[in-house]
N, C-alpha and C positions, 0 to 999 in steps of 0.2 A: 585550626582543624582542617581547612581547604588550602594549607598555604602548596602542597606538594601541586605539582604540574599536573593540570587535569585533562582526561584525554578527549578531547573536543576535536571533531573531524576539522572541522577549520577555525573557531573563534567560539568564544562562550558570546559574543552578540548573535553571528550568525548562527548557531548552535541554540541557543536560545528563543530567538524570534523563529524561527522557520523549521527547528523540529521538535525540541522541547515544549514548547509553548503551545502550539496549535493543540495538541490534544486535551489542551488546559482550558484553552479559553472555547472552544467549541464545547464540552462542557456546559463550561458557563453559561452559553448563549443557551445551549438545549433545556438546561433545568430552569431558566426563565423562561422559555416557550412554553414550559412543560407547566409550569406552575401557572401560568393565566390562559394558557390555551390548549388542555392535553389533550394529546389523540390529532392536531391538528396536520393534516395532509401540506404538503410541498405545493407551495404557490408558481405560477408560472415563473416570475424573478428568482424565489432560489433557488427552481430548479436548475433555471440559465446559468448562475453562478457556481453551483455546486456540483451540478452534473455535467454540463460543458464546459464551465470555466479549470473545474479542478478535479474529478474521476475522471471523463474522459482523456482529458488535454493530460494527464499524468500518463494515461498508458504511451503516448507520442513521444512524451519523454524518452522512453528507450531506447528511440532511434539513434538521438546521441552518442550510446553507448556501445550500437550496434549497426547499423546500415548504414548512415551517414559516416563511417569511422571506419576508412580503410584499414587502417590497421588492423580492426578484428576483424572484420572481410579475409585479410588477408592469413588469420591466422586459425578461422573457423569458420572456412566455407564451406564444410559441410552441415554443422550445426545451422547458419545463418537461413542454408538453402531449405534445410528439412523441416525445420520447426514448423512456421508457416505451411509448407506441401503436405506432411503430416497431419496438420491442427487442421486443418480443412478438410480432409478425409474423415477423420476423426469424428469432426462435427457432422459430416454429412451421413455419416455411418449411425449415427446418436439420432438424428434428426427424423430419419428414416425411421429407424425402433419407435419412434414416438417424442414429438413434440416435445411434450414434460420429461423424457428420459435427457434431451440435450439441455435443458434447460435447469434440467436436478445437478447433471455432470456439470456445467458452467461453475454454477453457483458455487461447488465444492471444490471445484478448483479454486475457483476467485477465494473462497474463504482460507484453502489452506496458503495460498498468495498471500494474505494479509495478516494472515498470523504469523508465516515465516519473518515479512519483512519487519517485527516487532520484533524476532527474536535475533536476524541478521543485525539489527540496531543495538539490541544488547549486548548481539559478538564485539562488533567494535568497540563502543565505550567501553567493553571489559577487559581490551586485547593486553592493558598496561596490569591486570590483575594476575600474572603468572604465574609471580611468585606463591600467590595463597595457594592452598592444598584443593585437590582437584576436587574434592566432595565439592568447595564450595563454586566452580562453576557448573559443578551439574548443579546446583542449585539454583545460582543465577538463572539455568536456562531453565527447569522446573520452574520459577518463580512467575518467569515471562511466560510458559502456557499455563500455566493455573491464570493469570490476567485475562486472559484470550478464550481460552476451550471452556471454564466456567460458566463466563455469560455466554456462548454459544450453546452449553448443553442444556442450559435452563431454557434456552430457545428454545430448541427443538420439544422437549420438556411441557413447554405450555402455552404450544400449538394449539388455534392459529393467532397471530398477535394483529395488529394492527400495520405491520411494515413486513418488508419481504424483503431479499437480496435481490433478485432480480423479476419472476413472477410469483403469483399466489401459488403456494403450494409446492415450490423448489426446495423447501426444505422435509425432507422424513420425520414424522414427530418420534419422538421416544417415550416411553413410559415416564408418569411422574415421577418413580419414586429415584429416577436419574438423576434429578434437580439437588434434591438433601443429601446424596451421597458424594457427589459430586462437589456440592457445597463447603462438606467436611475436610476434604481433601485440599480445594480450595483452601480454607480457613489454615489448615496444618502448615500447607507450605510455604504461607505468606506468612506465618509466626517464626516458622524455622528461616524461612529468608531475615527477617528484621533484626531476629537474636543474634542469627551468625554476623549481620552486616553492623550490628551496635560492639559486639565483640571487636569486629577488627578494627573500627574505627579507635576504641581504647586502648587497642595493641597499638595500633598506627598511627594512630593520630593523625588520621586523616582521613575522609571520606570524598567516595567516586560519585562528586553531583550528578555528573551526565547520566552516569547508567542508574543511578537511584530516584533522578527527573522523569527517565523513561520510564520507568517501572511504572511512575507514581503516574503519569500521564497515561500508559496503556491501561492501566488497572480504573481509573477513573472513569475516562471515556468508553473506555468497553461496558462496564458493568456499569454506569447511569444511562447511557445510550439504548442497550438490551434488557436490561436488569432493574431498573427503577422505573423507569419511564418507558411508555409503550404510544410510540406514537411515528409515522411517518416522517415526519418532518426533523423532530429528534434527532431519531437513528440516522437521518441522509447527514446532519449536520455534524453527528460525533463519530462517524462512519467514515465518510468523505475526508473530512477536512485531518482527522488523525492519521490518515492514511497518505493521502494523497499533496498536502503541503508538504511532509516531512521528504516525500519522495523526489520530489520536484526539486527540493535545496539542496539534496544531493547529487541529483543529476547538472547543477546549476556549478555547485561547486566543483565536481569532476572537471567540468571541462575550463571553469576559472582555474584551477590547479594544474590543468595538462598544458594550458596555452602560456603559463606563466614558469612551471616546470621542464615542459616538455624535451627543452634540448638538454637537461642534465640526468631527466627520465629516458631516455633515447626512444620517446614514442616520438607518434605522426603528431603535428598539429590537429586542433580537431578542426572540421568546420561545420559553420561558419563559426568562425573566431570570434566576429562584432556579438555574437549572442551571449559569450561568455565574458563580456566585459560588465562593469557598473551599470552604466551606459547602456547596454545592451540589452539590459535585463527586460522593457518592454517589447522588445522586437522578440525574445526568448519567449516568454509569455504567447506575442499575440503571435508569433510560428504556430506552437503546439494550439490555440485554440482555436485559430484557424481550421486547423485539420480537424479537431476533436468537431466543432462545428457541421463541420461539412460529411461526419461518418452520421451524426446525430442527425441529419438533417434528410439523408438518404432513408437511413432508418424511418424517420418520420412518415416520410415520405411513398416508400414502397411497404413500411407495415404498419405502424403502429398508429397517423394520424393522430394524436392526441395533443399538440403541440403547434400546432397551423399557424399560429400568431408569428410562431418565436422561426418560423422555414418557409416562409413566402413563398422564394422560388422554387422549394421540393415540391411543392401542392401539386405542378403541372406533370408530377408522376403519378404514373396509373399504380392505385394499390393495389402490391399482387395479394389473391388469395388463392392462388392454384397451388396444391399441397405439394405437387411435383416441383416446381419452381421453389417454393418455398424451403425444401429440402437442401437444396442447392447454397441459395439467395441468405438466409440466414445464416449460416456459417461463417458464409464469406464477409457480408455484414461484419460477425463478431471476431475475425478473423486476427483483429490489431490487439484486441482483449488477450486471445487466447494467444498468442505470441508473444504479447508482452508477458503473461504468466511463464511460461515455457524459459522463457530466454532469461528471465531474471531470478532463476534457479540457478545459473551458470555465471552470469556477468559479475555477478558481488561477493565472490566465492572468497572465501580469505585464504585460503590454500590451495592449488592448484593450476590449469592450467590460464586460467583467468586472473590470478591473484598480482599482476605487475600494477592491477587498481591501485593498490595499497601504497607503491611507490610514489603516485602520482600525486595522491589524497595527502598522503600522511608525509611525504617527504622521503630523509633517510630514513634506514630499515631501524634504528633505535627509536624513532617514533611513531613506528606501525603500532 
């Protein structure tokens, strides 16, 4: 039944451990927090690991992709210039309207950020599905927001929970009766998904593990994460780590594929190169959380204090609380956040003026 070639960005181990998997075993780990400890807040250690080690250090990942990577410098210097110049007006414009207006607008961004990168995962592992009739990838991609928008609208739904995207009150509640309607549709399109995907499998004789993994991985973690369990620690755990590992192995593999391809892809090498090797893979890591470190730590440092232990040396900054500076200061702050959303609308594009990725990742153009 899986003997046909299955379309794995780089390997069913790699593919496997580093983006399949994660949304499975975090999971795991929340509904055993959930079951002897619910409602339990993020301790100073996971926060270290989960928000510095793996949300932040994930958005630095982009650089790879982007600033550090002549080549797309060279080939969208005006995107590269504006994103950032933009995003920081932008916030500063939000900021000004009121505090909770920039911080409602973040939030919505980062969420529609994270449900894209659910569904740009489903584009690829589905790219070898061409030949089925198109109803069934609008399905596919129905299938992967019903996983997503579901437990987000029950969020909103039954307002306020115990966990927030970024602070208390970024999200708008919605009326209850959103949650069962919502629900319904849910339910429909995850039956119509299953029946059409057990269909093909008995015409084909064959089934697509990778995008059926994902399904089964977003759909789990989202709605035990949001959905079953309501607790801080939880949500950072099935939130985070669903997101932000899988993001990291692609960015990981990109440039293992570019530096191992690259002269019969006719890109630039990437650099540095030692990161994109086996070998490399700790200096790759302690790069991005280096820096994800040092934005966390500023933050600390000039607003939020709540973390002193884990930023020693940030302490000797004065907290601003001048709302004029703050206007400014926070933006800037969030500035690698909202750039890395921006730009990774563009970078992973499977068609278009970005799409030579596909060469790089996938090989020859028969195995995009």
């Amino acid at each position: 039944m899986t003997g046909a070639r299955q379309p794995w960005i780089h390997s069913a181990t790699a593919d496997g451990l580093f983006i399949l998997l994660p949304p499975l075993v975090a999971t795991a780990v929340a509904a055993w927090v959930g079951a002897r400890a619910p409602g339990t807040e993020v301790p100073v250690w996971a926060w270290a690991v989960l928000i510095v080690g793996i949300d932040v250090a994930h958005v630095y990942g982009t650089l790879f992709r982007t600033y550090l990577d002549p080549d797309a410098l060279r080939r969208r210097p005006m995107l590269y210039t504006l994103a950032p110049v933009l995003g920081w007006v932008a916030g500063v414009l939000l900021y000004s309207a009121g505090r909770m207006a920039f911080w409602r607008a973040l939030a919505y961004l980062a969420t529609f950020h994270f449900v894209r990168q659910q569904y740009g995962f489903m584009r690829i592992y589905a790219r070898r599905d061409g030949v089925r009739p198109r109803a069934h990838r609008t399905l596919d991609a129905a299938a992967i927001y019903a996983a997503t928008l579901y437990p987000l609208i029950y969020w909103h739904a039954h307002l306020p929970r115990r966990f927030q995207w970024f602070v208390v009150g970024d999200f708008v509640a919605l009326p209850a009766i959103c949650a069962p309607i919502a629900g319904a549709g849910f339910l429909i399109i995850l039956l119509a998904y299953t029946v059409t995907e057990l269909r093909a499998v008995a015409a084909q004789r064959t089934i697509n593990l990778p995008k059926n993994l994902l399904l089964l991985g977003t759909l789990v973690s989202w709605y035990v994460g949001i959905v079953v369990l309501n607790g801080d620690l939880t949500f950072t755990v099935t939130n985070v780590v669903s997101h932000g590992v899988p993001y990291l192995a692609l960015i990981w593999i990109f440039g293992h594929q570019e530096i191992t391809r690259a002269p019969a892809a006719g890109a630039a090498q990437v650099r540095p190169r030692v990161c994109f090797t086996r070998l490399g893979i700790p200096l790759f890591c302690a790069f991005l959380i280096g820096l994800a470190y040092v934005e966390e730590g500023l933050w600390d440092g000039l607003v939020w204090r709540d973390h002193a232990a884990l930023f020693p040396l940030f302490q000797t900054c004065s907290r601003v609380s001048d709302r004029a500076t703050l206007t400014w200061l926070v933006p800037l702050l969030a500035l690698p956040q909202i750039t890395h959303y921006v730009l990774d609308g563009f970078i992973w594009r499977l068609h278009g003026k970005e799409q030579e990725w596909r060469a790089i990742v996938f090989g020859s153009p028969a195995a995009r």
